[in-house]
N, C-alpha and C positions, 0 to 999 in steps of 0.2 A: 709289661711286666716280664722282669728276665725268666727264663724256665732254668732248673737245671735236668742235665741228663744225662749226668756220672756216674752209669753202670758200674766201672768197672773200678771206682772208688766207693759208691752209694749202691750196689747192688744187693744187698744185704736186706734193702725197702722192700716193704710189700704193699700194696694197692692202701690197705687201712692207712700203714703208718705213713704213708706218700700223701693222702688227704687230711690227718691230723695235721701232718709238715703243713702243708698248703694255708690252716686256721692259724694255725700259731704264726706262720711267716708273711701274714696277708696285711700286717701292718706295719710300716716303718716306724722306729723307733721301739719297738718292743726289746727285751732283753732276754737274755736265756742265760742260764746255766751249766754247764755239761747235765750235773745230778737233777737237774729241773726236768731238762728234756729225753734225759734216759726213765726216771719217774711218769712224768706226763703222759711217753708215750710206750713205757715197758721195756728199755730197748737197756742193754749194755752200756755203761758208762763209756766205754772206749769208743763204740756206735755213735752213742751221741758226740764227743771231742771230734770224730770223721766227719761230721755232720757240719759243724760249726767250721771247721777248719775248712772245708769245700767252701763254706759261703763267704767265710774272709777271704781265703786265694783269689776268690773273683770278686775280691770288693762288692760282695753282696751283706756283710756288715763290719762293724768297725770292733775287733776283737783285741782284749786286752789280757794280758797275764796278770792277775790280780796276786799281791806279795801280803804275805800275814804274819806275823813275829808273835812267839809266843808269851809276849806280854799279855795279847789279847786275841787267840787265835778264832776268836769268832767273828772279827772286826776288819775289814783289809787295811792295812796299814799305808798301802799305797796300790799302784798301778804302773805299767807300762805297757806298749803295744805290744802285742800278741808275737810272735817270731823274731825282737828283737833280742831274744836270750834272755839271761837271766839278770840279774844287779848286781851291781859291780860292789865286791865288798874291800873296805866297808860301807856298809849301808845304813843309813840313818833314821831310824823309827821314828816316826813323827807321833807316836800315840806315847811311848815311854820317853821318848828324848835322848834314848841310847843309840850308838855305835856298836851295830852286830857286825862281827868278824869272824864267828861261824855258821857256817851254811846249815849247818843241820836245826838251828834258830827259824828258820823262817819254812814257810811252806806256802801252797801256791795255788791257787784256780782258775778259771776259763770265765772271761766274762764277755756275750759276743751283745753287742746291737745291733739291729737290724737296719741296713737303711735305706732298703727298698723293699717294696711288697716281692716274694718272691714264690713260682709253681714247682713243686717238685717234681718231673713225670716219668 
């Protein structure tokens, strides 16, 4: 099981929230949210995005930029990998069928999977 030991990224952990980490990331395939795992475990939404983002840089899961049009901004309208930027506009809403060519249209979250068990210590 990989460990991680990014003080000087993840120093912010304390013993608690290093053992909650440990429940939540002890199975692959689970999914997290940034707002899931800043809720779950008390923490700063920007905390939890550091969190997520340590364990995609080392392919510790598979994180995506989830894109939302406000046709239906409860709904994600699509996906892309996680650090490949944004989409390219125009961009095509698969839930309305429209062509958005303004960015302030769409909005955006953090969706990571997991996909290996992982320690935090």
């Amino acid at each position: 099981m990989p460990h991680i030991f990014f003080k000087e990224k993840l120093g912010f952990l304390s013993i608690d929230y290093k053992d909650q980490l440990n429940r939540y990331f002890s199975e692959p395939g689970r999914k997290f949210m940034p707002h899931q795992l800043a809720v779950m475990l008390g923490l700063r939404y920007s905390d939890a995005i550091s969190i997520l983002n340590v364990l995609g840089t080392n392919k510790l899961s598979e994180n995506q930029l989830l894109i939302y049009h406000i046709c239906d901004p409860e709904i994600p309208a699509g996906a892309i990998p996680y650090g490949d930027g944004f989409p390219s506009l125009p961009w095509h809403c698969p839930l309305c069928e429209k062509d958005v060519e303004n960015p302030d249209e769409l909005s955006y979250d953090l969706l990571a999977k997991v996909l290996q068990a992982v320690t935090f210590e």
